[in-house]
N, C-alpha and C positions, 0 to 999 in steps of 0.2 A: 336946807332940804334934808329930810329924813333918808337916813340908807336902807337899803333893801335890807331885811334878815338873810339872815344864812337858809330858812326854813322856806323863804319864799323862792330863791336863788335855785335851792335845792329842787324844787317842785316846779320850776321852767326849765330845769337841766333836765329832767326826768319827762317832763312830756316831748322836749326835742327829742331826746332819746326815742321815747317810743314809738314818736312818727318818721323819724329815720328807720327804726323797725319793720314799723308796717307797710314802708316805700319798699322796702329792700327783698321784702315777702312778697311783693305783689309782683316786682323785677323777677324775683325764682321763679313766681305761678307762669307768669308770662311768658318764659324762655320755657319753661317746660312745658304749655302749651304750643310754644313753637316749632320744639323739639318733635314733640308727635305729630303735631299736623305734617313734617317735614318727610317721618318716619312712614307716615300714613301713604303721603304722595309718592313717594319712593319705590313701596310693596307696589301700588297699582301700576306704576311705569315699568315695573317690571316682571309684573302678572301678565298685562296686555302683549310685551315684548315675546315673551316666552308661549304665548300661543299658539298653534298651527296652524297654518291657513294662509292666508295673503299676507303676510308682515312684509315691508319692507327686507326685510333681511337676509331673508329664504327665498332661493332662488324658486319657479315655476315647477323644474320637474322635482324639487327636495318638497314642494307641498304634495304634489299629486303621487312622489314617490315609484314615477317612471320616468323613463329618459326621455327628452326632448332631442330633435334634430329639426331649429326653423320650425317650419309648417307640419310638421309632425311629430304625432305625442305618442308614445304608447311602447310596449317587451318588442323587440322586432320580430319575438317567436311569437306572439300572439295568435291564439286562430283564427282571428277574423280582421281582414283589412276594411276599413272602411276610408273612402274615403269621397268628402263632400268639395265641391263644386260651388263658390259661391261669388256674390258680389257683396262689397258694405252697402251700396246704395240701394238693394233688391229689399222693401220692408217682407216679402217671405224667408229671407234669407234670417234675418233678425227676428224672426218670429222659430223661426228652428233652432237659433242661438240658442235664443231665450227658454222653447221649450222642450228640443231634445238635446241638446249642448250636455245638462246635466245629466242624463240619461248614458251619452256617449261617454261623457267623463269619467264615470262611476266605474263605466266596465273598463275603460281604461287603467283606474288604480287598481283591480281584480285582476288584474294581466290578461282577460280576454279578449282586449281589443286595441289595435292599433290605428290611430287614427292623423290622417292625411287631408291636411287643407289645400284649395288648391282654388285659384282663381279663375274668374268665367268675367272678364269684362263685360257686360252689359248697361250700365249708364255714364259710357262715353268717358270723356278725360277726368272729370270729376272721380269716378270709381279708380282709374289708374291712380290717379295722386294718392288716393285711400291706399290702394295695394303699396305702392312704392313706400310709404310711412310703416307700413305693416310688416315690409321685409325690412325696413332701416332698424324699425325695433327688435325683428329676429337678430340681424347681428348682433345686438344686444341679450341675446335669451330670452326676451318677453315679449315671442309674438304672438302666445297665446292670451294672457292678462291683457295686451295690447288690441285684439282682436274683440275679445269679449265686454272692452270696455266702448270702445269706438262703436260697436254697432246698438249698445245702451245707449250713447251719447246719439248717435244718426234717429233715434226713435225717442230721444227727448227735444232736440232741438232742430231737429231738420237737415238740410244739406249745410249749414254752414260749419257742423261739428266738423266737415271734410276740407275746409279751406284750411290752407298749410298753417295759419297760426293758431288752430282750434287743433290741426295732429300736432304740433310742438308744443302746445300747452300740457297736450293728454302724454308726452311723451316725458315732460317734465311733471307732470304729477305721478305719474308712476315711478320714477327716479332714476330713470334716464342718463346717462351722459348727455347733457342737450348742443352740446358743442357736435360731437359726434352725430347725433341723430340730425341735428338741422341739414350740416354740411351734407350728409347723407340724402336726405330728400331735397336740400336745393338744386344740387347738383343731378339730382335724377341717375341717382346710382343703379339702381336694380328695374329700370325703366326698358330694356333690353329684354330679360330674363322671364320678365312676368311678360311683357307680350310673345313669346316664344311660351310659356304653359297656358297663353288664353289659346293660341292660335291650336296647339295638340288638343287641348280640350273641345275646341269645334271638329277637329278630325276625328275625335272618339264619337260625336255626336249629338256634344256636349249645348245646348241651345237657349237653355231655359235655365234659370236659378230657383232653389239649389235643387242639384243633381248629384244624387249619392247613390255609391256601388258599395254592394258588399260582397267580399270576396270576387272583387270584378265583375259583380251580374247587377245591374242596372233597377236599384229596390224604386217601383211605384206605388207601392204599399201605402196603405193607412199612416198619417203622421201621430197618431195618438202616441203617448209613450209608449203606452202597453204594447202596443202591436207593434211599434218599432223596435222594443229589448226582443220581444219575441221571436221577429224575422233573424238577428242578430243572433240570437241562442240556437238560430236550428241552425246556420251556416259554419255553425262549429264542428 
């Protein structure tokens, strides 16, 4: 059997070579493409983090940038009290959320308004358990985000948004302590408290949902937004 040359030897040493080369350049391309993609992901997770608004992180009155106490938000100098009257199970009620909520807010972060939730039982034990969830998440700081979201949820899914394991869902979505918050409404903590402000709010004359006073005088007003900032601007 004839032996290989030194020249044929040399020119199989030389293409292994090259294609260990161009394996080992592909390995760089790859890890550097990896590298960015990682780099890429990174900047967005912490673009989103760093935004203001509803993040997990920031608490309720650091977004809206006034102090919360429970069921009210707002400078306590403010010049105008407002405060509503509501049920979660009342769809007018969620329809005021929904349409003068941001209207309220707004004057809220301006320091001209202080605003006061407060409950008016109207559909029976189903609405108390709603309340009772609502103060369990105040103990928590977020019974406004907690509020805002429960009455979206009662107007996309009907009354079983209010059955205790659709508020312990929404209590753990929000992020919650859910050990805290369950033990809290199984137990029917603040079950006392709130019927003691339905019951003053039928002595103010309170009957119907929602019932809102501004500066104490009982607004029947127009619900348009306009004319609701508007009643709001002159009780200043």
């Amino acid at each position: 059997m004839a032996k290989k040359s030194s020249s044929q030897r040399s020119r199989k040493g030389s293409k292994k070579s090259g294609s260990k080369k161009k394996q080992n350049r592909t390995i760089f391309w790859v890890a550097i493409g990896l590298g960015l993609a990682l780099v890429i992901i990174l900047a967005a997770v912490g673009f989103i983090s760093s935004r203001p608004g509803k993040s997990a992180g920031a608490s309720f009155d650091e977004s809206v940038g006034q102090p919360v106490d429970r069921t009210t938000i707002g400078d306590p100098n403010a010049p105008v009290l407002v405060e509503t009257y509501e049920d979660f199970l009342c769809p007018h009620c969620a329809d005021f959320t929904a349409e003068l909520g941001p209207v309220l807010m707004d004057l809220v972060r301006d320091g001209k308004v202080r605003w006061v939730y407060k409950y008016r039982v109207i559909g029976g034990s189903d609405s108390l358990t709603a309340n009772m969830a609502a103060e369990c998440a105040a103990d928590q700081g977020k019974f406004w985000p907690y509020h805002e979201e429960l009455f979206r949820r009662i107007q996309e899914k009907g009354k079983i948004a209010v059955f205790p394991n659709s508020l312990k869902k929404l209590a753990a979505d929000l992020g919650l302590d859910t050990d805290q918050f369950n033990q809290c409404l199984d137990s029917k903590q603040h079950l006392k408290e709130i019927q003691k402000i339905d019951q003053a709010a039928a002595a103010r004359g309170v009957n119907g949902t929602p019932t809102i006073f501004i500066n104490g005088q009982r607004y029947d007003g127009s619900r348009s937004p306009e004319a609701f900032k508007a009643a709001i601007e002159a009780a200043k």
